[in-house]
C-alpha positions as CSV (number, residue, x, y, z in Angstrom):
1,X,7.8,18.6,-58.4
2,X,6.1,15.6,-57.1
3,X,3.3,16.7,-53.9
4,X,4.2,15.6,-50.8
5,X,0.8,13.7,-49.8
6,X,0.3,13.4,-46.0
7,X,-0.6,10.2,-44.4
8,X,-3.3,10.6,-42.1
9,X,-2.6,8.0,-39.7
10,X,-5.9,6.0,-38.9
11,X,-7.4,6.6,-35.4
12,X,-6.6,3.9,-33.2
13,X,-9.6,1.3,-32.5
14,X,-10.4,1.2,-28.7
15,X,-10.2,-1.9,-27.1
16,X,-11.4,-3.5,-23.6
17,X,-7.8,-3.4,-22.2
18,X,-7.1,0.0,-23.2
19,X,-10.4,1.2,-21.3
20,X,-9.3,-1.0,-18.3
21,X,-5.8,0.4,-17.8
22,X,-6.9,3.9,-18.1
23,X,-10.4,3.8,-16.5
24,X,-10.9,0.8,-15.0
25,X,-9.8,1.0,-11.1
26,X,-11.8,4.4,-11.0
27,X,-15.1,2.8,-12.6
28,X,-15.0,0.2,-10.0
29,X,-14.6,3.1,-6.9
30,X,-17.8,5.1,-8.9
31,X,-19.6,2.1,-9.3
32,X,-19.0,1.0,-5.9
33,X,-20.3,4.3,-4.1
34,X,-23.2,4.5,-6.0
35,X,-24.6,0.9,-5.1
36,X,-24.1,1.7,-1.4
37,X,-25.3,5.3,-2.1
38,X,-28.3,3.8,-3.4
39,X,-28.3,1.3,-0.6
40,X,-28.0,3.6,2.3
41,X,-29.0,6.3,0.8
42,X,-29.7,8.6,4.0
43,X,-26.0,7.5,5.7
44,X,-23.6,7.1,2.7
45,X,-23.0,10.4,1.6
46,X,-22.1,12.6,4.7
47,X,-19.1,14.6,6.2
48,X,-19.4,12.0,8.8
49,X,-19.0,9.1,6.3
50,X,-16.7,10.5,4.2
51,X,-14.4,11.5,7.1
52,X,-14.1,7.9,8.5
53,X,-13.5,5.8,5.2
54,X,-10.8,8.5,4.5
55,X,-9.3,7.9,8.0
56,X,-9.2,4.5,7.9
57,X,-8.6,3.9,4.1
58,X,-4.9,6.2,4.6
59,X,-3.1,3.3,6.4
60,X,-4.1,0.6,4.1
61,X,-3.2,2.7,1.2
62,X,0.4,3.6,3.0
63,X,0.9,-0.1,3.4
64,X,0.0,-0.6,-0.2
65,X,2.1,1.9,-1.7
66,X,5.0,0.0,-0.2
67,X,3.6,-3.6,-1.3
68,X,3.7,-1.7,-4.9
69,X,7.3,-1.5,-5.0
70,X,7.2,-4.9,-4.2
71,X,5.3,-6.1,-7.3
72,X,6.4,-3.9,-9.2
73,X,9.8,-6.0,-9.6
74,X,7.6,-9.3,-9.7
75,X,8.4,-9.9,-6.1
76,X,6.1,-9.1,-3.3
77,X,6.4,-8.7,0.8
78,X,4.7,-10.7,3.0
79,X,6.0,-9.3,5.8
80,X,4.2,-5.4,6.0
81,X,1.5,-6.3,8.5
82,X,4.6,-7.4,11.1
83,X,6.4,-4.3,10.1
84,X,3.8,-2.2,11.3
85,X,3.1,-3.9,14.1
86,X,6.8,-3.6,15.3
87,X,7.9,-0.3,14.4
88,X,4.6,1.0,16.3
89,X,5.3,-1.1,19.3
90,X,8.7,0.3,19.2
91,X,7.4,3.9,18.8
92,X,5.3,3.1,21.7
93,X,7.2,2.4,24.1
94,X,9.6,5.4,23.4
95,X,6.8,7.6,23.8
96,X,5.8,6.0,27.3
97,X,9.5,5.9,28.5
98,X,9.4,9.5,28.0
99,X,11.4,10.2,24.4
100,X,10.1,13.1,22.5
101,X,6.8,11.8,20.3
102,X,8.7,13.7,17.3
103,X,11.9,11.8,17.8
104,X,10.0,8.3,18.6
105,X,8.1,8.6,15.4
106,X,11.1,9.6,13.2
107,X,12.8,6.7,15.2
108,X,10.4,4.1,14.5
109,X,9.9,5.4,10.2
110,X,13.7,4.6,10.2
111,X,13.4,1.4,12.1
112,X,11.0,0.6,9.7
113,X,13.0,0.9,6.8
114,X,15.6,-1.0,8.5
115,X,13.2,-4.3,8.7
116,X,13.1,-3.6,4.5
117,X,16.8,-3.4,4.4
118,X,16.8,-7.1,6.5
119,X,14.4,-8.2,3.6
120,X,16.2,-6.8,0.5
121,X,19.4,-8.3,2.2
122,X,18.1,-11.3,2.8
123,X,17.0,-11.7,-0.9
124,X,19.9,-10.7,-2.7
125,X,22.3,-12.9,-0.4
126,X,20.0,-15.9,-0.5
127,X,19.1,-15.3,-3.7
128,X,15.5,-17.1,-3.1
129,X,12.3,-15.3,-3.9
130,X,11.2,-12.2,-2.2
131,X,8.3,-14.6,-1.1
132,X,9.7,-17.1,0.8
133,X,12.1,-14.1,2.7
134,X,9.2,-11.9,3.9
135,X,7.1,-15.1,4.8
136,X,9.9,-16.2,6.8
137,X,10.5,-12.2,7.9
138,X,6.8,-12.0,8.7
139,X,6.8,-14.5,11.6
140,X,10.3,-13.5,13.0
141,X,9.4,-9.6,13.4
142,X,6.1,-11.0,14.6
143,X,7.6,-12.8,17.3
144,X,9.7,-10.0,18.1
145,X,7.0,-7.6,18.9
146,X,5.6,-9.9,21.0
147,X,8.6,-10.3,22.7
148,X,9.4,-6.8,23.5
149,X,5.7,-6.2,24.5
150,X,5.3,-9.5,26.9
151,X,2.0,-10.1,24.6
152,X,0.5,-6.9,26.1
153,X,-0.7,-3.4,24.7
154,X,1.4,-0.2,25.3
155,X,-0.9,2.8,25.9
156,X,-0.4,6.6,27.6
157,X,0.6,8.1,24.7
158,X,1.2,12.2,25.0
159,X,-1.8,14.1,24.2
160,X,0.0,16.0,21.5
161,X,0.5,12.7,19.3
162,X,-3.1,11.4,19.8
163,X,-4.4,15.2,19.1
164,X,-2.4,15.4,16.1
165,X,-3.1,12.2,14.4
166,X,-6.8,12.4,15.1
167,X,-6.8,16.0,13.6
168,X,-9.2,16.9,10.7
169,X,-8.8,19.9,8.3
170,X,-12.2,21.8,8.2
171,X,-13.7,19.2,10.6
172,X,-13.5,17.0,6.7
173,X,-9.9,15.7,6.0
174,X,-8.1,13.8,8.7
175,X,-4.9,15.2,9.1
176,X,-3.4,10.7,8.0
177,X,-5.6,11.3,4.9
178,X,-2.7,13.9,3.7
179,X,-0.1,12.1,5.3
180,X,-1.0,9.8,2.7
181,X,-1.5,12.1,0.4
182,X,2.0,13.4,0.4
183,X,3.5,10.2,0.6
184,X,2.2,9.0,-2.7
185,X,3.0,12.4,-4.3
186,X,6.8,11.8,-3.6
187,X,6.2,8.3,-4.4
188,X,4.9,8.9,-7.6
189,X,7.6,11.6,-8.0
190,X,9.9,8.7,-7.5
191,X,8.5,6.6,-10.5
192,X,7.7,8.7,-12.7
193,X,10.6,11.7,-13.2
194,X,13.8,9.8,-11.5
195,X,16.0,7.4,-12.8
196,X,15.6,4.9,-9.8
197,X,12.1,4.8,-10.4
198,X,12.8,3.8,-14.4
199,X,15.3,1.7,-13.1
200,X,13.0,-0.1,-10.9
201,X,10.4,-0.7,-14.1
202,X,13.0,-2.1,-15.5
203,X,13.8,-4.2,-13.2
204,X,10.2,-5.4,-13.2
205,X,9.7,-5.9,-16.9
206,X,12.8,-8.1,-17.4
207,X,15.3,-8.6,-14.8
208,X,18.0,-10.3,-17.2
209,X,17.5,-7.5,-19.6
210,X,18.2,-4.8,-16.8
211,X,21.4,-6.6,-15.6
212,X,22.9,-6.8,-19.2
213,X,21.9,-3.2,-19.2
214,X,23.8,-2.2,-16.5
215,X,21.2,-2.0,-13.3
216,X,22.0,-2.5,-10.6
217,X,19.8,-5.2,-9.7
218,X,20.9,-5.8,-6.0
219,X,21.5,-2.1,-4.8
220,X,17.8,-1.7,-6.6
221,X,16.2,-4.4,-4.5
222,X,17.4,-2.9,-1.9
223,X,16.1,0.4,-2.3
224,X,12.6,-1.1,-3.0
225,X,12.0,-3.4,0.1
226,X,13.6,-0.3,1.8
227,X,10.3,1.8,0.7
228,X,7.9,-1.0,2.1
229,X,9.6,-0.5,5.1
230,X,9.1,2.8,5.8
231,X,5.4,3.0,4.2
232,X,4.8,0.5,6.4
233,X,6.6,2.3,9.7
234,X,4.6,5.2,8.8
235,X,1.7,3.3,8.7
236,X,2.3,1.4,12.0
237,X,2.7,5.4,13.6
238,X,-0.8,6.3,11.9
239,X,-2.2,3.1,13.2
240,X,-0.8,3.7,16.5
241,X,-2.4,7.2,16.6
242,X,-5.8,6.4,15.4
243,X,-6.6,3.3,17.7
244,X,-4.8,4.8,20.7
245,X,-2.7,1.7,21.7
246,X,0.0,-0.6,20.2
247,X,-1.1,-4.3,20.1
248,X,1.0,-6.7,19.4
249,X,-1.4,-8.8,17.3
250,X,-1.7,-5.2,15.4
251,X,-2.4,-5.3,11.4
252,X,-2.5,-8.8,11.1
253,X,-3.7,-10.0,8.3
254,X,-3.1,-6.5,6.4
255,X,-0.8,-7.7,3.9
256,X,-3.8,-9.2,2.1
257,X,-5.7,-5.2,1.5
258,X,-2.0,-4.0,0.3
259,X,-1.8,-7.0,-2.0
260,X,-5.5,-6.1,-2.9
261,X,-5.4,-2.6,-3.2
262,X,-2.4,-2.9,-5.3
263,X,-3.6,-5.7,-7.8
264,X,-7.0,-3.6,-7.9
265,X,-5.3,-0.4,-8.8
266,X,-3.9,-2.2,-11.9
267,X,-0.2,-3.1,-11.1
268,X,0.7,-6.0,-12.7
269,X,1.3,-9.2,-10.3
270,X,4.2,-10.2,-12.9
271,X,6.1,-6.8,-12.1
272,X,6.7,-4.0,-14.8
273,X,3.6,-2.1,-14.9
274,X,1.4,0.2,-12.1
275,X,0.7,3.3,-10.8
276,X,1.1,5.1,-7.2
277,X,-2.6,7.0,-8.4
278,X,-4.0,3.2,-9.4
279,X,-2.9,1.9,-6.1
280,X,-4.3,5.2,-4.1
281,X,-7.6,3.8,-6.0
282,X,-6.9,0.6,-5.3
283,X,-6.5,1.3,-1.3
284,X,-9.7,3.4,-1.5
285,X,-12.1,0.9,-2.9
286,X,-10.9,-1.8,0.1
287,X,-12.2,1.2,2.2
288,X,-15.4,1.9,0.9
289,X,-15.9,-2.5,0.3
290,X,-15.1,-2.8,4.2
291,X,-17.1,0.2,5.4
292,X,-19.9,-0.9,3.0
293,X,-20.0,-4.0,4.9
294,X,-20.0,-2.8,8.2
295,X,-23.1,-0.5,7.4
296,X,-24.8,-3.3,5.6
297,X,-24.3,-5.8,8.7
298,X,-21.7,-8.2,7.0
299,X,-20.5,-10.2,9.7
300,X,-16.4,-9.2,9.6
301,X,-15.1,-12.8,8.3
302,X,-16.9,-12.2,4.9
303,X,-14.5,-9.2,4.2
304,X,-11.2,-11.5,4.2
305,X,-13.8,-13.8,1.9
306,X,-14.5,-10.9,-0.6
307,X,-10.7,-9.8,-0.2
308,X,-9.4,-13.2,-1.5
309,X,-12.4,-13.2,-4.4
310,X,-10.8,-9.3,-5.2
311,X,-7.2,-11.0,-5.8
312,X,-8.0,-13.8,-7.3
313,X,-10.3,-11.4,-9.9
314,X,-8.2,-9.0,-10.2
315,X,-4.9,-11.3,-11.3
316,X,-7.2,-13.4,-13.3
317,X,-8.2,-10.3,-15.0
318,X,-4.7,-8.9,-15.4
319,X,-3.7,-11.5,-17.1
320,X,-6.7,-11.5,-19.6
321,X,-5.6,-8.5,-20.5
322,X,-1.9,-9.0,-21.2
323,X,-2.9,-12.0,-23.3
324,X,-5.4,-9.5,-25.5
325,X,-2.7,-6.9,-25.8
């Protein structure tokens, strides 16, 4: 009888984009608190601190998470700064006219997810690029929240909603921070243990592939721009809560932190690959880079300067280290 030898299979040799896909997004949050820790070292670290990049942190993370579905299918959406904008004008002025603040923002999460169905539509009946769609999308539901508003705020919300959306857990946790929190646990849920969310991967990696395998490639761009809808109409409603009024000019510009905050928390700009957890980082290190800012006396335009240099890094980056691998 011959001895059956076993092979002890060699231990496999880190490498730089190994570390970065598991470690990376989090090292660059750590290394991040610790310069402005050692900074400001007497304002950094406090409940006070803490509380506020939390607070505003949630509704560009929401945003993100949405943008994430986006990318993930090599597409992207343009249009989630309008989105929120509308659907919390809309909430708005339901809650003024007198509509139950629990109905008006279940109304306007819906209405947002209606403005991703318009987008998905769009795409798969024009068949052009999610890009040119939600650039397109991004000026009309602009233009439509101005409308509906006459250019002018909507404020007098009830006291419940501004109470409720200002509310803090143990005087630490703002009560958006776990709205967020939730969110990306049925996100990830989503991604990770349904077959929609391998579906969608799929759909990312190689969208020929998926066809020929049966996807439903139309149906599942649907369902995508449908998320970044309503993460962004729950964003617009957190937004709405925490500055007390809805302007029309309202997250303008935001779809550059989402695109950010996605790209940073290592989802791939050519679709296929990312986590809800990497873009939670992600969305939390364009909070601390902002608040760090504010604290050290940045003037405001050098954020959207450091936001493009984070894009341009991070894709350059990305696609370092999909050559290596």
């Amino acid at each position: 009888m011959s001895e059956k030898i076993k092979q002890v299979k060699p231990k496999e040799k880190l490498t730089f984009n190994m570390i970065w896909q598991k470690y990376g997004t989090f090292g660059i949050l750590v290394i991040l608190l610790i310069i402005l820790a050692v900074m400001r070292p007497g304002t950094f670290f406090s409940t006070a601190t803490i509380t506020q990049i939390l607070s505003q942190s949630s509704v560009n993370i929401l945003i993100a998470m949405g943008e994430f579905f986006a990318i993930l299918i090599a597409g992207i959406d343009l249009s989630v700064g309008s989105v929120v904008a509308l659907t919390g004008m809309v909430s708005a002025q339901m809650m003024v006219a007198g509509v139950n603040p629990l109905l008006a923002v279940f109304l306007g999460v819906i209405f947002g997810g209606f403005l991703g169905f318009i987008n998905g539509l769009l795409i798969n009946v024009t068949g052009l690029h999610p890009f040119i769609i939600t650039l397109g999308t991004q000026s009309i539901f602009r233009g439509v929240t101005l409308i509906i508003s006459n250019s002018s705020a909507v404020f007098g919300f009830p006291k419940s909603f501004t109470n409720f959306i200002s509310y803090k857990v143990f005087d630490l946790l703002p009560i958006v921070a776990i709205i967020a929190i939730v969110v990306a646990l049925l996100l990830s849920f989503l991604t990770r243990k349904t077959k929609v969310g391998r579906n969608i991967y799929a759909l990312g990696g190689n969208k020929e592939s998926a066809w020929y395998s049966g996807i439903n490639v139309n149906m599942h761009t649907l369902i995508v721009f449908i998320i970044s809808g309503i993460c962004a109409g729950i964003a617009g409603i957190v937004l709405l809560g925490r500055v007390g009024s809805a302007e029309p000019a309202a997250a303008t510009g935001f779809e550059t932190y989402a695109i950010a905050a996605s790209i940073i928390g290592g989802t791939s700009f050519f679709g296929g690959k990312g986590k809800i957890f990497g873009v939670v980082m992600g969305g939390l290190i364009i909070g601390v880079i902002n608040y760090g800012l504010n604290i050290l006396a940045v003037p405001s335009v050098w954020q959207q300067v450091v936001m493009g240099l984070l894009i341009i890094g991070s894709v350059a980056l990305d696609r370092f280290v999909a050559r290596k691998k």
